[in-house]
N, C-alpha and C positions, 0 to 999 in steps of 0.2 A: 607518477603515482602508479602502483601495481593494485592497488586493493581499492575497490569500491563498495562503501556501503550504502545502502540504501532502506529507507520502510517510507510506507505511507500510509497514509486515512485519510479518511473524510466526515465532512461537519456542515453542520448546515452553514451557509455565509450570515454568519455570526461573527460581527466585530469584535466582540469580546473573545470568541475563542482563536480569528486570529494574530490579535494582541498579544497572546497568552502564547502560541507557538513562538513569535518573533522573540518575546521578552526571553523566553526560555532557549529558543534559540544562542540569545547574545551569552547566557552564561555558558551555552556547552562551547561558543568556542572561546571565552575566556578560559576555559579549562583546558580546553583542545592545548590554549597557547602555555596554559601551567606546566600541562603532563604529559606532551609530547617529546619526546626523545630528543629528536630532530628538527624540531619546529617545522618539518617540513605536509603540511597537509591542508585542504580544501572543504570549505565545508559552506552547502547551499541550502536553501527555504525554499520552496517554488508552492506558490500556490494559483491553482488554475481551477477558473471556474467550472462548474459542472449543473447547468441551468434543469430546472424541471420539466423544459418544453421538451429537451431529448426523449424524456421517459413519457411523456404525451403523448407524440408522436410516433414512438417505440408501439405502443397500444395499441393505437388506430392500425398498423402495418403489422398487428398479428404480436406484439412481444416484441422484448426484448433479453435474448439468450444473456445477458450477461446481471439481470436483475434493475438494471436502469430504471425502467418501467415502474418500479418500486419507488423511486424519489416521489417524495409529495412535496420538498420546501428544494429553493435554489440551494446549490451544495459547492460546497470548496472541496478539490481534490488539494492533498498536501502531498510533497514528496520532499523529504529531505536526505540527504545524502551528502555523505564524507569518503575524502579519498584521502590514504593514506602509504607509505611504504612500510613494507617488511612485515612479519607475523606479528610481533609483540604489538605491534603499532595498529596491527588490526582488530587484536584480541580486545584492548583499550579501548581504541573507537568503538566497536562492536557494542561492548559495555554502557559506553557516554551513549551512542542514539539509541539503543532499545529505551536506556531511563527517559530520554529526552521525549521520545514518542510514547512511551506509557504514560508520562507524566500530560504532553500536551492531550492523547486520548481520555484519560482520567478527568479532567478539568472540560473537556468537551460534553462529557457523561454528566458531568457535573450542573452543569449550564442546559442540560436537554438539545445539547446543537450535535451530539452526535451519533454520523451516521453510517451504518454496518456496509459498508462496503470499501472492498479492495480494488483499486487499480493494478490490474497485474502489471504491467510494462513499469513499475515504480516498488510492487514488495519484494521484500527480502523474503528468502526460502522459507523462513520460521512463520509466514505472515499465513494464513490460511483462508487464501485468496478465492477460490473457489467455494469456499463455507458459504462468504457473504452474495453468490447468485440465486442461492436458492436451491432447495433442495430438488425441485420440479425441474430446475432447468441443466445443474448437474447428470440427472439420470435423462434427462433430452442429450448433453453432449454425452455422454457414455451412450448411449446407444446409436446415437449415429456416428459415434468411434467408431463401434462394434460393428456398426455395416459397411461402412466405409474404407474399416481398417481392421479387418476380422480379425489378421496375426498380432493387432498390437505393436504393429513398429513405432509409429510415433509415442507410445507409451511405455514400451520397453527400451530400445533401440538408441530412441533419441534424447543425448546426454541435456539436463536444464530441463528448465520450465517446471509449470505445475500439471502434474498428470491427473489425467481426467481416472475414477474410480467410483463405483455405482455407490449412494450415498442411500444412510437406510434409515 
């Protein structure tokens, strides 16, 4: 497989909402196996807890830089992710999980189980992973970029990731 895709969210652990990913799940790769070229690709669900006690905890020790500290109900992190070959084959996929994950987000909003934060080691480029820390904690990592890393390498320099940018 050359091409990875990936997006994730999060919801509170709501059975209903992740019934609603899995079922939605089963038809992207029935379609996967409709419209792919080559039949050849992989396509995963993971869903991994994300308890409220981290963000408790996070509190009492001053914060939490990445918004954690924010959960009030136990929470499901999702990651789903599709590998596939060649351009066309990713353009495709690309298409099938953005629907897939707006559709399971949508239905999450729906239900009141979902919840505004991004696991970055799991979104896609387009996911705006840093929105969901918070604004206060954004302009904290921008500034101790800024002292730490006055030229900017790791934000300029260094290819990937999401870069950190003073948030207004």
């Amino acid at each position: 497989m050359n091409s990875n895709i990936w997006f994730t969210l999060t919801f509170k652990n709501d059975e209903r909402a992740i019934r609603k990913a899995v079922s939605l799940h089963r038809k992207l790769v029935e379609d996967m196996k409709r419209d792919s070229s080559d039949g050849d690709f992989e396509k995963q669900c993971y869903f991994q807890p994300l308890p409220s006690i981290i963000g408790k905890r996070g509190i009492k020790k001053g914060g939490n830089i990445f918004g954690v500290d924010k959960l009030k109900d136990n929470a499901i992190v999702l990651l789903g992710s599709l590998a596939v070959n060649g351009v066309d084959q990713e353009a495709m996929g690309r298409k099938k999980m953005l629907k897939w994950k707006d559709a399971v987000e949508k239905y999450s909003r729906s239900i009141g189980a979902f919840v505004d934060y991004r696991y970055m080691n799991y979104a896609d480029s387009s996911q705006d992973v840093l929105a969901s820390y918070g604004k206060e904690n954004v302009q904290k990592m921008f500034e101790v970029s800024r002292r730490y890393d006055p030229e900017g390498i790791f934000q300029k320099r260094v290819p990937g990731g999401f870069k950190i940018r003073p948030r207004s």
